[in-house]
N, C-alpha and C positions, 0 to 999 in steps of 0.2 A: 504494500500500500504506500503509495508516494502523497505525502503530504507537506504541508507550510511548514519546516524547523523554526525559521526564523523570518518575519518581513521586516523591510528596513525602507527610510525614505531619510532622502537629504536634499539639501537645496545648494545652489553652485556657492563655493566659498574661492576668495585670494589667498593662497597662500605662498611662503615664502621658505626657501629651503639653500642649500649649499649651492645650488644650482644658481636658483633666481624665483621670482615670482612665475607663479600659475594658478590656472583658473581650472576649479574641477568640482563636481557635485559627490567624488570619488567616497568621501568618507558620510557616510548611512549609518543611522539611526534604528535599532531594531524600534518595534510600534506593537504594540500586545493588544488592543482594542484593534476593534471592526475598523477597516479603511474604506469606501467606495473605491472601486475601480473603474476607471474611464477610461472612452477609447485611448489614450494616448499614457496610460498610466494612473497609479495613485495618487487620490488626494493627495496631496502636499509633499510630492516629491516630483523636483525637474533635473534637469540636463544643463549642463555647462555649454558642452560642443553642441549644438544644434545642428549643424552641418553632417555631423557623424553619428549620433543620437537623439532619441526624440521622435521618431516617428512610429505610428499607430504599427507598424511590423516589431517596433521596439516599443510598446507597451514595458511589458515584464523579462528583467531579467533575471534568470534563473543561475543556479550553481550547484551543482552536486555535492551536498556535505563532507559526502565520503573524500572529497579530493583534501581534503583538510589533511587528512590522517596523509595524504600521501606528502603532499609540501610541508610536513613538520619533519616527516622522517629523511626527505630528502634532504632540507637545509639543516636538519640536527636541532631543531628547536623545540627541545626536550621539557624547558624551562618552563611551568603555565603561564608566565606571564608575558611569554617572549611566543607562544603559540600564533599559528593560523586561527581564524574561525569565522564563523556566517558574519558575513560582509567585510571580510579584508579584500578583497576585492571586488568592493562595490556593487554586490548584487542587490537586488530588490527580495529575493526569494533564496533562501537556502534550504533545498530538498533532500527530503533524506528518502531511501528507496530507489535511487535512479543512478545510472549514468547517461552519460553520452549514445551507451548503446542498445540502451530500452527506449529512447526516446526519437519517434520520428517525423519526419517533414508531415504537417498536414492533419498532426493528433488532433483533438477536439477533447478537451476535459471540462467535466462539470469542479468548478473550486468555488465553495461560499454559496453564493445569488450569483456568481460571473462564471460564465462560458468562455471560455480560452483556446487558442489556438495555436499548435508549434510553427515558428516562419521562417525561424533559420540560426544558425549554431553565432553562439558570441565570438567575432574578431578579435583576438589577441591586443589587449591595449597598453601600452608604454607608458600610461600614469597607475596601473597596480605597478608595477616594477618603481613608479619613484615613490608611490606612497608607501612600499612595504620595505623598500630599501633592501631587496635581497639581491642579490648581484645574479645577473644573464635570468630574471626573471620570466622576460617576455618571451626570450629563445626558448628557456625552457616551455612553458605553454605551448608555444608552435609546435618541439618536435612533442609532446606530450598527449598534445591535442585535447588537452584536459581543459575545454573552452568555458563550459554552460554550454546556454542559451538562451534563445529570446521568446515572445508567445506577444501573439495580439488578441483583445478583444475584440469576440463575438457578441458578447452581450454583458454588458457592465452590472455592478450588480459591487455587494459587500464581502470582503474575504476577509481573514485574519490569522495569524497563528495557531498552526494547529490543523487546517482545515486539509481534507484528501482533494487529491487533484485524482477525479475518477474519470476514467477511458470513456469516451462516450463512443469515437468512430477514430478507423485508423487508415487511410486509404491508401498511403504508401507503407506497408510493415518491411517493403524491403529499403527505404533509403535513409536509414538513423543518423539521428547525429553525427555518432561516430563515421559511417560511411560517408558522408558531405563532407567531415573533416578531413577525409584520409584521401579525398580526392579534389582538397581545395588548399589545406595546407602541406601536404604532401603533394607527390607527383600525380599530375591526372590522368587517369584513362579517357583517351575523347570518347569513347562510347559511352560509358558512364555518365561523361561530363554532358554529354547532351540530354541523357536521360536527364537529370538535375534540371539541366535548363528550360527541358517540358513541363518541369510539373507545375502546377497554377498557384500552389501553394508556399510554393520557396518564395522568400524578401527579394523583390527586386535588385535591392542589392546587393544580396547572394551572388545571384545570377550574374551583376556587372563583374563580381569577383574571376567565377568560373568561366566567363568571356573572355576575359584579361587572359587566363591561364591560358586558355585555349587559342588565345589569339584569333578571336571571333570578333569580327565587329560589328553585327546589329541581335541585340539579344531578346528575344521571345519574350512578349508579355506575359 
């Protein structure tokens, strides 16, 4: 049973680091009461990058709990105070019961009063590596392919902690997370990669990805 561990919402903050100033919504607030969820997300949580985030394909981002356990063992972060956990990198949703490879393009779950939809695996982002300051961060995620992902609203409605994300319809059971990963951050098979590029349910921006690889230039609505 895949359910809410944890929901988190944050609003974009400046911050300043060894580097310099940045602009990021990165660090999230767990939230234990009922949130509404809107097409574009929950109540009181937005996006910095508007350009790269924010759109109704990127409602919810999700994250597999279980990866916690793996980036503690890897970086040696044994310490509890020094640990990974639901929302070190910035998710909205930390699920526990899932990976990458239970999860497919095009699911439909019932969670809360909201109806949800899988749209496409999370893009490796280069401000968890400066929020969490673990060195080759980002590399790691790509070859790990330990992404999340992302879900839009179907039908808005109230969710919260705790709540099961139950299977309602699955129309691709063959193209998981994980498979979109392994033939977008990884090398592609063009057959595959056109499969991907058919389905009606992958993020558009998905798709600009899997063009790019492919070296395609006009990509399927």
């Amino acid at each position: 049973m895949i359910t809410i561990h944890t929901q988190l919402i944050g609003q974009p903050q400046t911050l300043t680091d060894e580097r310099g100033t940045w602009h990021s919504a990165i660090f999230r607030t767990p939230i234990t009461e009922p949130i509404f969820l809107q097409e574009r997300g929950l109540t009181g949580d937005q996006v910095a990058d508007t350009k790269h985030h924010g759109s109704p394909d990127q409602a919810i981002c999700c994250h597999p709990l279980a990866h916690y356990d793996f980036w503690n063992n890897h970086y040696k972060l044994f310490r509890q105070e020094a640990q990974l956990g639901p929302g070190s990198v910035g998710e909205n949703w930390a699920l526990t019961n899932c990976t990458e490879a239970d999860i497919c393009i095009g699911d439909i779950y019932q969670v809360g009063e909201a109806v949800v939809q899988v749209s496409a695996p999370r893009y490796p982002c280069t401000k968890q590596e400066r929020k969490l300051k673990l060195p080759n961060f980002f590399n790691q995620v790509l070859s790990s392919q330990r992404t999340g992902f992302y879900l839009r609203v179907l039908t808005p409605g109230s969710v919260q902690a705790g709540d099961e994300l139950r299977l309602l319809e699955r129309p691709n059971p063959i193209f998981t997370i994980q498979l979109v990963n392994q033939h977008t951050l990884g090398e592609p098979d063009e057959t595959v990669g056109q499969e991907m590029l058919a389905l009606p349910e992958l993020a558009a921006g998905w798709k600009r990805i899997i063009a790019s690889k492919l070296k395609i230039k006009s990509v399927p609505a």
